[in-house]
Steps between C-alpha positions, in 0.01 A plus 500: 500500500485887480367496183168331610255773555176418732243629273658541178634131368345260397607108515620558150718730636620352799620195287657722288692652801554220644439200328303205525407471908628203626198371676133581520291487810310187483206694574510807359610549156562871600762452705830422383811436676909577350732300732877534468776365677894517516731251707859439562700188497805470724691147364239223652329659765097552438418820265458811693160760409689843426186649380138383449236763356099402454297752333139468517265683241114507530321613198123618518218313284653716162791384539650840642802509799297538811784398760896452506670327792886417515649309797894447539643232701490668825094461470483131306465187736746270415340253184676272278496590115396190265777478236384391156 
């Protein structure tokens, strides 16, 4: 996430960087969102959230980085992720 500079990329660049977001805002195509998430499995009990990580990225009408926002786990409500 270093490597994306308010200012200076461009959503070209971000996917590069990044990849492919893995949701857009519904609203806004400017604002995309990069969710990750690790868990652990102890024999049958429910998986266990290690580590969770949302990045948020607004881009201005151009196209260029405007925003970056990263929340951990400490700062995420707990949500369900939709397996597919």
């Amino acid at each position: 996430m270093a490597a994306v500079e308010i200012s200076k990329n461009s959503k070209a660049g971000v996917v590069q960087i990044l990849g492919s977001p893995s949701s857009l805002s519904p609203f806004d195509g400017n604002v995309w969102y990069y969710l990750s998430e690790k868990t652990k499995t102890i024999a049958f009990f429910e998986p266990e959230v290690t580590e969770r990580k949302v990045i948020i990225i607004r881009f201005d009408q151009r196209g260029i980085v405007t925003a970056v926002k990263s929340f951990g786990l400490e700062e995420a409500r707990q949500i369900e992720m939709v397996e597919r």
